[in-house]
PDB file of N, H, CA, C and O in Angstrom:
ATOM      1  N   UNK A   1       0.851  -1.180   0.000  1.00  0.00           N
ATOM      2  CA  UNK A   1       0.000   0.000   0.000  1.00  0.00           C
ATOM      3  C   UNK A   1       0.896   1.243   0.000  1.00  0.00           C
ATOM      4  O   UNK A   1       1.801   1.373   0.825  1.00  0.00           O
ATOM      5  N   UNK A   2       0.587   2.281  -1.075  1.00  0.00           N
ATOM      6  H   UNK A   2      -0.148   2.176  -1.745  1.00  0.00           H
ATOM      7  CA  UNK A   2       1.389   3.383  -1.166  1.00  0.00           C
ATOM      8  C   UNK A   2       0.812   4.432   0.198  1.00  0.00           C
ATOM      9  O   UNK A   2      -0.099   4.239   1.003  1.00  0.00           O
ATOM     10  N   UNK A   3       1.643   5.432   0.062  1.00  0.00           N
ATOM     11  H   UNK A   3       2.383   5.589  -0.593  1.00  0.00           H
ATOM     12  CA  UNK A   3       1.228   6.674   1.417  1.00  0.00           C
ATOM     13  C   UNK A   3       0.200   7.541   0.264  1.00  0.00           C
ATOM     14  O   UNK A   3       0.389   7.333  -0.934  1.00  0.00           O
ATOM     15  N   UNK A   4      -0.653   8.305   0.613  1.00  0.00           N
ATOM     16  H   UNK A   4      -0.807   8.474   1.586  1.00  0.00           H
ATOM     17  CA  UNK A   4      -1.521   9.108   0.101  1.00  0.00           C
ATOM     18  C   UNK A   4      -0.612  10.399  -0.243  1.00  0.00           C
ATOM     19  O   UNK A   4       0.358  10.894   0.331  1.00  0.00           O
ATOM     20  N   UNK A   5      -1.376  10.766  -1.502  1.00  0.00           N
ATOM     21  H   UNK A   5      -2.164  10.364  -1.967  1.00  0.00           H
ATOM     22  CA  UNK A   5       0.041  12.102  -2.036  1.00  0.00           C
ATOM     23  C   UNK A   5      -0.447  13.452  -0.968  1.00  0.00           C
ATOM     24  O   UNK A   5      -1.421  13.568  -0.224  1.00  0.00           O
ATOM     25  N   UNK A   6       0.540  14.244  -1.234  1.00  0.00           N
ATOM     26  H   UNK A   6       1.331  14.150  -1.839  1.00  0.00           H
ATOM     27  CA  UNK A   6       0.487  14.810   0.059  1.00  0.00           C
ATOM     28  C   UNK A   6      -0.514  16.041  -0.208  1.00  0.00           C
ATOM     29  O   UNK A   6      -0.288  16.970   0.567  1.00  0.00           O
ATOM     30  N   UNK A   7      -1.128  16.179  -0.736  1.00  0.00           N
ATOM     31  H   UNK A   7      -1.311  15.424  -1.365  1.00  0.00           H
ATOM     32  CA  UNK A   7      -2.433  17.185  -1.322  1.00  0.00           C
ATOM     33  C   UNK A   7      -3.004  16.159  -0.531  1.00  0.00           C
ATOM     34  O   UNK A   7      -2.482  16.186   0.584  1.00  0.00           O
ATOM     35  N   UNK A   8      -3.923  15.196  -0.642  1.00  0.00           N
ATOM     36  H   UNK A   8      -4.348  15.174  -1.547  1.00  0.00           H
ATOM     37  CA  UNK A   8      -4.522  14.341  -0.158  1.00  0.00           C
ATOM     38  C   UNK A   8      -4.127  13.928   1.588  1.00  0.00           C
ATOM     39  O   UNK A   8      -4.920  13.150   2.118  1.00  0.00           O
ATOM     40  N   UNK A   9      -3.158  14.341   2.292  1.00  0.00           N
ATOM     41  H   UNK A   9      -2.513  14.973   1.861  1.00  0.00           H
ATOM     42  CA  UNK A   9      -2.839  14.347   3.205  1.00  0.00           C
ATOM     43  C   UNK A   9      -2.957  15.369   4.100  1.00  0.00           C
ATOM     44  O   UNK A   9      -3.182  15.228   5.302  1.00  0.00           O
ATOM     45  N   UNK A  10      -2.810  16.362   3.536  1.00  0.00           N
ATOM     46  H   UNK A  10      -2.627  16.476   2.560  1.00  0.00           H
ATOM     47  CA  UNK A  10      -3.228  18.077   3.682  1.00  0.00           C
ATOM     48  C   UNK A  10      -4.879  18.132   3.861  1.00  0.00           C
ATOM     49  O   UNK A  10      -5.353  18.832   4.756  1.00  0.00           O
ATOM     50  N   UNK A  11      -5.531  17.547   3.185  1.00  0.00           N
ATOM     51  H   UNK A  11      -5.146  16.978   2.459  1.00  0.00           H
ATOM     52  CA  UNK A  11      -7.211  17.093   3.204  1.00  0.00           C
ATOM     53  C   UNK A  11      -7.271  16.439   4.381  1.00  0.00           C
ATOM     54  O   UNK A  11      -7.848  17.065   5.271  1.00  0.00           O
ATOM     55  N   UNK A  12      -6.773  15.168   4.716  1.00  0.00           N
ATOM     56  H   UNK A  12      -6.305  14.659   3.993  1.00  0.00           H
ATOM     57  CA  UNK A  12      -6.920  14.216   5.633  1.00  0.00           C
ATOM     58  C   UNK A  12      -6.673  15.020   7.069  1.00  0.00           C
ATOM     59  O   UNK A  12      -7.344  14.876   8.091  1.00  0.00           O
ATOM     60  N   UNK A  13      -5.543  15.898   6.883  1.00  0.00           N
ATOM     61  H   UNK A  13      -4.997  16.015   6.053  1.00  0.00           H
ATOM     62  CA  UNK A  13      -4.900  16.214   8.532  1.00  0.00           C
ATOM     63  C   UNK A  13      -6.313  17.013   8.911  1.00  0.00           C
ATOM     64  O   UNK A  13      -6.943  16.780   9.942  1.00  0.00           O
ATOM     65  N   UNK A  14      -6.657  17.868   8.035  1.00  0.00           N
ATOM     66  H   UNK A  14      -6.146  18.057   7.197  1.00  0.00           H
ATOM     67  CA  UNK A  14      -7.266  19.399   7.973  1.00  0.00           C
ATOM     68  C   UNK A  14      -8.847  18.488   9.114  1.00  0.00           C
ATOM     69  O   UNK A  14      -9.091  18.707  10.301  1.00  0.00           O
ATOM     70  N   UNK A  15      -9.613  17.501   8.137  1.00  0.00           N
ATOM     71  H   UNK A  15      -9.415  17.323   7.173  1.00  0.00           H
ATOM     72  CA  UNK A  15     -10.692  16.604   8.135  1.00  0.00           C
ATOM     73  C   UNK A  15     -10.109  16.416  10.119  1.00  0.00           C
ATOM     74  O   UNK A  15     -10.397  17.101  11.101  1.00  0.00           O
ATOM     75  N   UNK A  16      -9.502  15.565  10.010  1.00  0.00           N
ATOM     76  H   UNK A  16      -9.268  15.009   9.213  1.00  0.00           H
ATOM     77  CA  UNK A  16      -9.110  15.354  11.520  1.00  0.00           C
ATOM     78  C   UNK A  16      -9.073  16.453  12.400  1.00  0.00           C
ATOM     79  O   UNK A  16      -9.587  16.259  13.501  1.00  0.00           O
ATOM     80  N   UNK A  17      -8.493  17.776  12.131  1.00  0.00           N
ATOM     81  H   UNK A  17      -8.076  17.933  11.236  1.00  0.00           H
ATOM     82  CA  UNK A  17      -8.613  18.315  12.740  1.00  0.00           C
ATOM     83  C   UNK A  17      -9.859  19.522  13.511  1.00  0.00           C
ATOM     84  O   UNK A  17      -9.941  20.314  14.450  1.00  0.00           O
ATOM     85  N   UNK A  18     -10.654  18.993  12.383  1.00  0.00           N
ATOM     86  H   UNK A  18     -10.587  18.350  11.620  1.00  0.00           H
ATOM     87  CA  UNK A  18     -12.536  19.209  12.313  1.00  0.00           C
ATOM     88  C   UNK A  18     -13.280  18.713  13.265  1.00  0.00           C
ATOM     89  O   UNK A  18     -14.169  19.227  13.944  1.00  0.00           O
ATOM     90  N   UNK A  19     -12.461  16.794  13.238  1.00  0.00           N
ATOM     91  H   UNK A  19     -11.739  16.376  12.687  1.00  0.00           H
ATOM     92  CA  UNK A  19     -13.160  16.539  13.983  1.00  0.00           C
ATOM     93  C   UNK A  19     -14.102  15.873  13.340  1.00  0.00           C
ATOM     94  O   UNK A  19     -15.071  15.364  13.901  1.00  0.00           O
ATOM     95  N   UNK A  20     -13.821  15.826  11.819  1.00  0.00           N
ATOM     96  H   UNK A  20     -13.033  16.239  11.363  1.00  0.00           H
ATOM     97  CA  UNK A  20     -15.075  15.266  10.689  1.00  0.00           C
ATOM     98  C   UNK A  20     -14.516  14.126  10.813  1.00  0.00           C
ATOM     99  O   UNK A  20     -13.342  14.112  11.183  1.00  0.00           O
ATOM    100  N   UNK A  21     -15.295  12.708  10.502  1.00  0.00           N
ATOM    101  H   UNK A  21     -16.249  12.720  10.201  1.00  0.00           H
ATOM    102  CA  UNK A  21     -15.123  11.285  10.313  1.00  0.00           C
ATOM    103  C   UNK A  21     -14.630  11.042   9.020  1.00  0.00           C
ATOM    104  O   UNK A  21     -14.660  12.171   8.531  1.00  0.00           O
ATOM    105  N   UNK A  22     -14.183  10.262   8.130  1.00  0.00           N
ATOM    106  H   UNK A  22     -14.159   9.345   8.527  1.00  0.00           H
ATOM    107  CA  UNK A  22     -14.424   9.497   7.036  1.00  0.00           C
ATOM    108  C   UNK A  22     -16.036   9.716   6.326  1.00  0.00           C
ATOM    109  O   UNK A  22     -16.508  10.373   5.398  1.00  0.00           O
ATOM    110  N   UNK A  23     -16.532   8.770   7.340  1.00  0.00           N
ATOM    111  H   UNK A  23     -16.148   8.236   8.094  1.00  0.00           H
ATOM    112  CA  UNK A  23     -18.013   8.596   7.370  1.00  0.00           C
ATOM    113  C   UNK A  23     -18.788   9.944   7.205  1.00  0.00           C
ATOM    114  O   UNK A  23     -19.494  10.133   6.214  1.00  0.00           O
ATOM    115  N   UNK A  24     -18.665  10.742   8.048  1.00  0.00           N
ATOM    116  H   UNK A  24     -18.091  10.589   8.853  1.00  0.00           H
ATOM    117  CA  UNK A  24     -19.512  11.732   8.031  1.00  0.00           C
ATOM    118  C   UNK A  24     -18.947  12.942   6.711  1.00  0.00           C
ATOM    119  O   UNK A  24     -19.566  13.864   6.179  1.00  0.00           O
ATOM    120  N   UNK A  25     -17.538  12.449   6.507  1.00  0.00           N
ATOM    121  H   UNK A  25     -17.035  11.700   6.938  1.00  0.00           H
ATOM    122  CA  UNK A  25     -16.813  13.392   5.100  1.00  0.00           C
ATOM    123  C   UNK A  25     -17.405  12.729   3.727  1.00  0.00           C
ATOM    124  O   UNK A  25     -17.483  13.388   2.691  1.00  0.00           O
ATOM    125  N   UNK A  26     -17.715  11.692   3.796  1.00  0.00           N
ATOM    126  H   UNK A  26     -17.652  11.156   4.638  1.00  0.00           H
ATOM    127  CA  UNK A  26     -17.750  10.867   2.853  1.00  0.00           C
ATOM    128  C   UNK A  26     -19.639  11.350   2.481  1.00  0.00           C
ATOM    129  O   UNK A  26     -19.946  11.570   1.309  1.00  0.00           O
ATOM    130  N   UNK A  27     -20.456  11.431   3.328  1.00  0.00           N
ATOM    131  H   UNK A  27     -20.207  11.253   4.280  1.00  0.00           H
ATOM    132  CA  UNK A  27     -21.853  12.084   3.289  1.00  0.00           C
ATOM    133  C   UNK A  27     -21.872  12.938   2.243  1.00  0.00           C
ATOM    134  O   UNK A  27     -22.383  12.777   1.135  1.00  0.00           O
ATOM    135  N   UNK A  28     -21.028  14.240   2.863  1.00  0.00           N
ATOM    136  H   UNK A  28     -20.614  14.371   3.764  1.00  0.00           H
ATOM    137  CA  UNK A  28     -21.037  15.233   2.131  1.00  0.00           C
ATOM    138  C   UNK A  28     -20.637  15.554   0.949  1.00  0.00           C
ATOM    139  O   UNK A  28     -20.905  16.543   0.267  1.00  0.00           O
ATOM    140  N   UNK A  29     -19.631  14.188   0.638  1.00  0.00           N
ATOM    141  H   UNK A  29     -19.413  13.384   1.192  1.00  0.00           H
ATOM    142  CA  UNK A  29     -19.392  14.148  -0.802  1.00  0.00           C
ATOM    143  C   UNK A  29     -20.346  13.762  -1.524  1.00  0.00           C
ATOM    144  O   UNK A  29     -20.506  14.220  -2.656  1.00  0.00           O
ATOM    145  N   UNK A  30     -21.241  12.739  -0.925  1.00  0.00           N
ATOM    146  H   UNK A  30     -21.111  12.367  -0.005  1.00  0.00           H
ATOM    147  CA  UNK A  30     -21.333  11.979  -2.440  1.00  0.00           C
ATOM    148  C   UNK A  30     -20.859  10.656  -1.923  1.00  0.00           C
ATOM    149  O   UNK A  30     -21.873  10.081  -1.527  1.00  0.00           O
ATOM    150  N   UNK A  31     -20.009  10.038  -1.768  1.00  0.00           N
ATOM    151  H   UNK A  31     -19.186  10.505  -2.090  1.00  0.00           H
ATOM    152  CA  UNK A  31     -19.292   8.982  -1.658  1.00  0.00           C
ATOM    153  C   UNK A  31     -18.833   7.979  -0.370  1.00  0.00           C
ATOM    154  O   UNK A  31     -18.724   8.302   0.813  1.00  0.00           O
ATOM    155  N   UNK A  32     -18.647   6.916  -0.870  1.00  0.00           N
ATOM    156  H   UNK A  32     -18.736   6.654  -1.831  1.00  0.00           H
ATOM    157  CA  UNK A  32     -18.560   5.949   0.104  1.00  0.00           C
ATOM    158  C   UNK A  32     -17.492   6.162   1.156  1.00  0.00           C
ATOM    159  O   UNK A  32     -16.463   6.709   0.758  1.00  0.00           O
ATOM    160  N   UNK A  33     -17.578   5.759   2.659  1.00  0.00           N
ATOM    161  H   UNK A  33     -18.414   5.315   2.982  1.00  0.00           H
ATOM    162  CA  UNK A  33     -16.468   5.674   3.473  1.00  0.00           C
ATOM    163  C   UNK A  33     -15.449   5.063   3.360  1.00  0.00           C
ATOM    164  O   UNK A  33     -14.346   5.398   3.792  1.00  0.00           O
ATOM    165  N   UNK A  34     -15.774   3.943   2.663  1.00  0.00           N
ATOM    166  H   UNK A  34     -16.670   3.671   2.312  1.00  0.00           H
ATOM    167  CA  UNK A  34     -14.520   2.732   2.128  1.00  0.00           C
ATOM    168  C   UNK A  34     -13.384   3.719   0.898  1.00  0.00           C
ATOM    169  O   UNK A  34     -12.184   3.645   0.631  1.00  0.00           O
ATOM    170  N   UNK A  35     -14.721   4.745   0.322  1.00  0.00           N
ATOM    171  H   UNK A  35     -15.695   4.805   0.539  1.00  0.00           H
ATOM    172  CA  UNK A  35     -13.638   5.583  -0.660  1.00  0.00           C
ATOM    173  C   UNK A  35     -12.710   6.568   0.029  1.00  0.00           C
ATOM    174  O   UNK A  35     -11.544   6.647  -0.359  1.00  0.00           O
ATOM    175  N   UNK A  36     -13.057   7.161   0.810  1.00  0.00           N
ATOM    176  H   UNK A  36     -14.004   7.097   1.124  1.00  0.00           H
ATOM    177  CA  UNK A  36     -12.474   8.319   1.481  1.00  0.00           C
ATOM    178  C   UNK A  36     -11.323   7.358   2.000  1.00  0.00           C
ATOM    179  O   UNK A  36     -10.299   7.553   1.345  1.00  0.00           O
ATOM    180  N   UNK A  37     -11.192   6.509   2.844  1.00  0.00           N
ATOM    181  H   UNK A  37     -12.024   6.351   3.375  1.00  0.00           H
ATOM    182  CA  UNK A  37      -9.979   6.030   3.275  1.00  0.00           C
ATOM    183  C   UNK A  37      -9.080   5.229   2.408  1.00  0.00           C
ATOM    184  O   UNK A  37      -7.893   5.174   2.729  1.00  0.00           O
ATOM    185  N   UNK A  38      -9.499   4.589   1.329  1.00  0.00           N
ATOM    186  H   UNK A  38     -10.463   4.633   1.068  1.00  0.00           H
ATOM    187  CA  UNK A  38      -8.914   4.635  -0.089  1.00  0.00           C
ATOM    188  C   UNK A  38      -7.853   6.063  -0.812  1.00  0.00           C
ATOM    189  O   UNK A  38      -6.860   6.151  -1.533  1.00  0.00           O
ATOM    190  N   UNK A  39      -8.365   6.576  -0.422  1.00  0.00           N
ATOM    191  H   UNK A  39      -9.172   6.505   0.164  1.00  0.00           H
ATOM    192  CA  UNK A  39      -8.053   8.093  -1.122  1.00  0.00           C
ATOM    193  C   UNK A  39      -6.937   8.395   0.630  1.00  0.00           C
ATOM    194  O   UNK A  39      -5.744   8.651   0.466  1.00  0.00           O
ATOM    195  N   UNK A  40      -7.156   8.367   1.205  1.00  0.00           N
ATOM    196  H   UNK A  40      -8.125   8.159   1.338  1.00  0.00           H
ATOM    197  CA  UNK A  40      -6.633   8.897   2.400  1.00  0.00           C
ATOM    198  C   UNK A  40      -4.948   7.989   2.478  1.00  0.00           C
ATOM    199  O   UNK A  40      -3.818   8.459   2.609  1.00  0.00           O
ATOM    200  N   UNK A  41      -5.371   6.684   2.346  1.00  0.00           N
ATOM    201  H   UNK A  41      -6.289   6.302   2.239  1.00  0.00           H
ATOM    202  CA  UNK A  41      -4.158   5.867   2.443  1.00  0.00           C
ATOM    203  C   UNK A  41      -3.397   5.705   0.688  1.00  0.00           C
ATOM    204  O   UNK A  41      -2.265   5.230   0.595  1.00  0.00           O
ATOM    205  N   UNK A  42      -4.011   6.061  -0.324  1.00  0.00           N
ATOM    206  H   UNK A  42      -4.931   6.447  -0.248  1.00  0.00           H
ATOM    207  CA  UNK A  42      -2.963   5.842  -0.974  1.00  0.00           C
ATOM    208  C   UNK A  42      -3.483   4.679  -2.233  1.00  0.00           C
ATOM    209  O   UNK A  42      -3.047   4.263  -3.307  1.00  0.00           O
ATOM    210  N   UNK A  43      -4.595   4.484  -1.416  1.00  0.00           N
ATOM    211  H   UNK A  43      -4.949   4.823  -0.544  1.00  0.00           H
ATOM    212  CA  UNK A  43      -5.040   3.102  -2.770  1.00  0.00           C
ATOM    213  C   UNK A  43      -5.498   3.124  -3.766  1.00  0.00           C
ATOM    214  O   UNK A  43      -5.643   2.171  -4.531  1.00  0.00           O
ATOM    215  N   UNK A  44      -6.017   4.996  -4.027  1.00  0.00           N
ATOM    216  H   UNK A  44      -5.899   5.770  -3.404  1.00  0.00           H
ATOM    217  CA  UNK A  44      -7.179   5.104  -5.051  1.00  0.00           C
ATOM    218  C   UNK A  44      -6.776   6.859  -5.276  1.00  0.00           C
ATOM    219  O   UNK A  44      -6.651   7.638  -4.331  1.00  0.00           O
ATOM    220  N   UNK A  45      -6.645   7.169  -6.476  1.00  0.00           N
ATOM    221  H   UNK A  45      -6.747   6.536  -7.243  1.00  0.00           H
ATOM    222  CA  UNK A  45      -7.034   8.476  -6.161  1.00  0.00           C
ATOM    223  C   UNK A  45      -8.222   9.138  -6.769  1.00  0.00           C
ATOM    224  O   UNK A  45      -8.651   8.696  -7.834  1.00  0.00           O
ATOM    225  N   UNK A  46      -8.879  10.306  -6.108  1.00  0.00           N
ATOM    226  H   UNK A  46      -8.530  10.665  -5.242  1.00  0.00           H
ATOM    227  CA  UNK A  46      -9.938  10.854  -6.570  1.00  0.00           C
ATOM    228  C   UNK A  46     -10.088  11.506  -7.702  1.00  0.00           C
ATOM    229  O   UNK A  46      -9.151  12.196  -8.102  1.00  0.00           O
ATOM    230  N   UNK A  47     -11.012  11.440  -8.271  1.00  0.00           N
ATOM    231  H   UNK A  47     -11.774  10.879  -7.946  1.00  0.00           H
ATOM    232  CA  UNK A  47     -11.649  12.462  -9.531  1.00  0.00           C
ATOM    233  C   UNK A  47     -11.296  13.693  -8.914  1.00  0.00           C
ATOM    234  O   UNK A  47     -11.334  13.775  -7.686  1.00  0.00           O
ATOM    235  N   UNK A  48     -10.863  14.927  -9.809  1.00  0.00           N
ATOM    236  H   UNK A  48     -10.832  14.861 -10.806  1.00  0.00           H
ATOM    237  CA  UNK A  48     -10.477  16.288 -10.056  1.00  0.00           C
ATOM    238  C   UNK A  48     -11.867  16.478  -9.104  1.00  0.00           C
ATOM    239  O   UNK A  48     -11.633  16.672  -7.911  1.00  0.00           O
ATOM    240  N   UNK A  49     -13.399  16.438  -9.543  1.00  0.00           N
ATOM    241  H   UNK A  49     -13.589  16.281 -10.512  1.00  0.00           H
ATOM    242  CA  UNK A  49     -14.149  17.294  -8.767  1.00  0.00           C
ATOM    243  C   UNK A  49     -14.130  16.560  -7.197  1.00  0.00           C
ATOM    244  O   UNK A  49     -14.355  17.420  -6.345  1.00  0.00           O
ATOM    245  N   UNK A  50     -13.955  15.420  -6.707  1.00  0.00           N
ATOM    246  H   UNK A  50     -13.772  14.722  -7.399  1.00  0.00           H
ATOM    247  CA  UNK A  50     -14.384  15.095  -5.603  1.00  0.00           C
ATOM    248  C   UNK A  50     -12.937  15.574  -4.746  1.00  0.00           C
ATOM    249  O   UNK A  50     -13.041  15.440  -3.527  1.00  0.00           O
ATOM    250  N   UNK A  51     -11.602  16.117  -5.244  1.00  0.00           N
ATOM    251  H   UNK A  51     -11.517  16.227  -6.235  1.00  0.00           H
ATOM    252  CA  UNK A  51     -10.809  16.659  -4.772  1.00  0.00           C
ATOM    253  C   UNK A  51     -11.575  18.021  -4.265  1.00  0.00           C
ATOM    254  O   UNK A  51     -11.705  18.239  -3.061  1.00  0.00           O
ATOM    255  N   UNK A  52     -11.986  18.762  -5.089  1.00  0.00           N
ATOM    256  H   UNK A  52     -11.880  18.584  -6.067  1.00  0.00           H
ATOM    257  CA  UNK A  52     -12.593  19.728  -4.788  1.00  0.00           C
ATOM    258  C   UNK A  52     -13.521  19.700  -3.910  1.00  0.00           C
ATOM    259  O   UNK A  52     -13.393  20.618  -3.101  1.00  0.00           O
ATOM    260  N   UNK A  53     -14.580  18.900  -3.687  1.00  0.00           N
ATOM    261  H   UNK A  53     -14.684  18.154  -4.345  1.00  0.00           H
ATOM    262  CA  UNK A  53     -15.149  18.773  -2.899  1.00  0.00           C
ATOM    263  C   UNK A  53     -15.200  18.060  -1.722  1.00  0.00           C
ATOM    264  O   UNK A  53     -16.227  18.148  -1.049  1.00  0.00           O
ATOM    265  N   UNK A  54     -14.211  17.313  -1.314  1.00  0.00           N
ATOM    266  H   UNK A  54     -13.377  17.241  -1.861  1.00  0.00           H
ATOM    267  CA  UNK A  54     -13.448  17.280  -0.296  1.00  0.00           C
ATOM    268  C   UNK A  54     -12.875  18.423   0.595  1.00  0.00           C
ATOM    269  O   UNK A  54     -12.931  18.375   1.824  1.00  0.00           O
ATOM    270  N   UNK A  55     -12.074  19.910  -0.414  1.00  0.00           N
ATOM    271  H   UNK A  55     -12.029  19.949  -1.412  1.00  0.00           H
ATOM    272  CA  UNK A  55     -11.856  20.620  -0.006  1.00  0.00           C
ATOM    273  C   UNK A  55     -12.311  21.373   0.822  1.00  0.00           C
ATOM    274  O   UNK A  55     -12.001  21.742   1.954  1.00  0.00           O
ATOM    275  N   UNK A  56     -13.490  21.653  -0.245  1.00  0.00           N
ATOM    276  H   UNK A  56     -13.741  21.352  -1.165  1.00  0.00           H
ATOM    277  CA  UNK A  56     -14.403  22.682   0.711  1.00  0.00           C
ATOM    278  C   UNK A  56     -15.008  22.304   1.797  1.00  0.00           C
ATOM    279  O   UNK A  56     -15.057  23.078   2.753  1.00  0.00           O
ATOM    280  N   UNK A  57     -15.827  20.503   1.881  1.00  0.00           N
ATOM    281  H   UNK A  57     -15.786  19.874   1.104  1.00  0.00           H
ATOM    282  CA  UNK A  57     -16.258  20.483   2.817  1.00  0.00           C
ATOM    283  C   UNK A  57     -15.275  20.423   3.982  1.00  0.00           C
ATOM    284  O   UNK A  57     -15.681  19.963   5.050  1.00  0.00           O
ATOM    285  N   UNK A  58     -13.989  20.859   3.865  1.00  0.00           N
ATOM    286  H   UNK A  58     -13.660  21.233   2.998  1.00  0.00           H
ATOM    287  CA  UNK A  58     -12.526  20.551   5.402  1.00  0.00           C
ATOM    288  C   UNK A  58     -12.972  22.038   5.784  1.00  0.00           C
ATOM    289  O   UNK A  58     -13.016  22.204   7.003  1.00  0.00           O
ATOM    290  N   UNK A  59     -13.350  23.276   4.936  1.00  0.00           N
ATOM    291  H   UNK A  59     -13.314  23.140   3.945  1.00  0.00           H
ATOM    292  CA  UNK A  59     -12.997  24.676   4.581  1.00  0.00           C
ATOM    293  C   UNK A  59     -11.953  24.970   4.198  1.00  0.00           C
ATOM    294  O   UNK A  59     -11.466  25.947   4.768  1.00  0.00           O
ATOM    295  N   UNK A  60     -11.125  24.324   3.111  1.00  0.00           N
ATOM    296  H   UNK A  60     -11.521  23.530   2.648  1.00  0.00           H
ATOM    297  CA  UNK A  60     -10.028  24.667   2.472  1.00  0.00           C
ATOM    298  C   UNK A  60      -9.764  25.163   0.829  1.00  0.00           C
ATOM    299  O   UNK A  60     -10.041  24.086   0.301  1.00  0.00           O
ATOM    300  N   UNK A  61      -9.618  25.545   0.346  1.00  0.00           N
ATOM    301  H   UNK A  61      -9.394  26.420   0.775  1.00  0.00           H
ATOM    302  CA  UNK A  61      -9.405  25.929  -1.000  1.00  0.00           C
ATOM    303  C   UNK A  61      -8.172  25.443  -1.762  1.00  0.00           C
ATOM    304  O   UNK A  61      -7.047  25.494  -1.267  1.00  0.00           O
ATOM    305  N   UNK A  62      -8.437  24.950  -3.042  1.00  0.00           N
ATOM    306  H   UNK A  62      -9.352  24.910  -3.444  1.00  0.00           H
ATOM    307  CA  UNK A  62      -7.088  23.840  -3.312  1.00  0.00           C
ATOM    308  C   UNK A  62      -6.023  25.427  -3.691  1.00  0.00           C
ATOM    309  O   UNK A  62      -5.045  25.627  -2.970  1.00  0.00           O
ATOM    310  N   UNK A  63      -6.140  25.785  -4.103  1.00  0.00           N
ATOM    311  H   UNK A  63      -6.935  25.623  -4.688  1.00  0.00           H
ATOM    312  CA  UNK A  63      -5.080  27.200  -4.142  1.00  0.00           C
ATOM    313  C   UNK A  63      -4.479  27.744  -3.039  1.00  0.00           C
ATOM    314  O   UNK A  63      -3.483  28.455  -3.165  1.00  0.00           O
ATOM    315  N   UNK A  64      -4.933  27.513  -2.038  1.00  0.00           N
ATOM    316  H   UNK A  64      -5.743  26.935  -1.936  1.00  0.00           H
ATOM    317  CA  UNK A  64      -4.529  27.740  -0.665  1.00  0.00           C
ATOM    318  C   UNK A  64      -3.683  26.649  -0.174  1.00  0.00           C
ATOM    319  O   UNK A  64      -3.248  26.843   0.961  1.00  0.00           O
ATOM    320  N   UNK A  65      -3.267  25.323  -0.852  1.00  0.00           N
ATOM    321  H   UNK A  65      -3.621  25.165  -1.774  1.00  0.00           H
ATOM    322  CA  UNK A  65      -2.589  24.405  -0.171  1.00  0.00           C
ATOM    323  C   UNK A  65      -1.362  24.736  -0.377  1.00  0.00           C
ATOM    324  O   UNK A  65      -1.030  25.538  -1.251  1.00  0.00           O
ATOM    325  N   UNK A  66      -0.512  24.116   0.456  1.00  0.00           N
ATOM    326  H   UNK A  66      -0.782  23.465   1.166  1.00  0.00           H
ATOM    327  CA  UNK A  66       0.966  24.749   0.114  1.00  0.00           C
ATOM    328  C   UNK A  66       1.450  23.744  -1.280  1.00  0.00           C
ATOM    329  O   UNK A  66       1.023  22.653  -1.657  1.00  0.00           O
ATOM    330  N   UNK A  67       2.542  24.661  -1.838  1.00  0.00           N
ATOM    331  H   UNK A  67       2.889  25.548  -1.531  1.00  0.00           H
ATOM    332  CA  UNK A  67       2.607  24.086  -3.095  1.00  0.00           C
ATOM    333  C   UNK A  67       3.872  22.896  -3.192  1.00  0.00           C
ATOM    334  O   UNK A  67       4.635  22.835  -4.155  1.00  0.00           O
ATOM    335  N   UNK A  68       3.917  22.212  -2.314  1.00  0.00           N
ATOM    336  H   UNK A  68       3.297  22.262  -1.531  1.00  0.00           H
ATOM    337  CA  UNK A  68       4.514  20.652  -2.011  1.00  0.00           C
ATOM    338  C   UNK A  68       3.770  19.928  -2.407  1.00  0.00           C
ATOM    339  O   UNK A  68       4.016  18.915  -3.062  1.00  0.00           O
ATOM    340  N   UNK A  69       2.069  20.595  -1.854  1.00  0.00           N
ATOM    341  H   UNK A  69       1.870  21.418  -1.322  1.00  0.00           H
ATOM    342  CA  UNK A  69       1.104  19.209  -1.944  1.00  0.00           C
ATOM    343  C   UNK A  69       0.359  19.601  -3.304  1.00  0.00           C
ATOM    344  O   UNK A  69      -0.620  18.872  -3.464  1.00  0.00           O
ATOM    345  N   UNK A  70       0.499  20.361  -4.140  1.00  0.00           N
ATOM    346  H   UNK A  70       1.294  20.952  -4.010  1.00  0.00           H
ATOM    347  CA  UNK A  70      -0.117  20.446  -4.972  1.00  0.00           C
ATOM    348  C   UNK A  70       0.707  19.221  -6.096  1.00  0.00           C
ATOM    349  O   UNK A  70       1.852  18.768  -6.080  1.00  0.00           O
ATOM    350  N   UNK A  71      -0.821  18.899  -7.293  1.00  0.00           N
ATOM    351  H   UNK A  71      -1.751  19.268  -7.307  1.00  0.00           H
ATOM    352  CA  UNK A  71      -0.214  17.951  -8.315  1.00  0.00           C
ATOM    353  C   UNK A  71       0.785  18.535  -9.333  1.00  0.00           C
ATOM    354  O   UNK A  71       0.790  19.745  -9.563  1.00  0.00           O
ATOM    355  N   UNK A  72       1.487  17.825  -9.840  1.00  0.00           N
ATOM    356  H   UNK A  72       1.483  16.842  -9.653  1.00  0.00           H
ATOM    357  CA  UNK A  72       2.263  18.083 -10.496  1.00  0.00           C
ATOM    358  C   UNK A  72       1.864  17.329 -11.693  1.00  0.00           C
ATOM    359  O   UNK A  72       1.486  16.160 -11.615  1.00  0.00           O
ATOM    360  N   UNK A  73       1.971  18.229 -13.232  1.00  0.00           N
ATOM    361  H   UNK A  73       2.278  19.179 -13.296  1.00  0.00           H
ATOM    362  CA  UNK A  73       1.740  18.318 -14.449  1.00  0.00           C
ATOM    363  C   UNK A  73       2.457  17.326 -15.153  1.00  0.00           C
ATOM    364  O   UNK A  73       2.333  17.359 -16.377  1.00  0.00           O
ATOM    365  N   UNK A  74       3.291  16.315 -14.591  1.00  0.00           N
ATOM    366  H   UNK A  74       3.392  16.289 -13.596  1.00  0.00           H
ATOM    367  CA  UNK A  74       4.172  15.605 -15.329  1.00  0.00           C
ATOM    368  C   UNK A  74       3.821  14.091 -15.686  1.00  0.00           C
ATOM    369  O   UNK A  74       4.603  13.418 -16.357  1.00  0.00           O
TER     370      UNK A  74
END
């Protein structure tokens, strides 16, 4: 199992530090709990919009992440 890229880790810490579940993050997407921790650990990564909407529901803006964790074009 790979580590989750670190955009996706930046999501995860933020989520924890909410206080939001998997479960209860996963509601607000759209999507399953089994997906969110998929996406969290590294096994799966998300569609462009459910990145986004992940974001917002942490209150984060993907332009606002530091640019370590942002994707890279390559």
């Amino acid at each position: 199992m790979s580590a989750a890229h670190p955009l996706i880790a930046q999501l995860a810490a933020r989520r924890r530090e909410l206080g939001l579940s998997q479960e209860r993050l996963a509601a607000r997407i759209y999507v399953g709990s089994r997906t969110v921790s998929w996406w969290e650990t590294g096994r799966s990564w998300p569609p462009v919009d459910r990145i986004e909407s992940y974001a917002k529901a942490v209150g984060m803006r993907l332009a606002l992440l530091p640019a370590d964790a942002r994707v890279d074009n390559e």
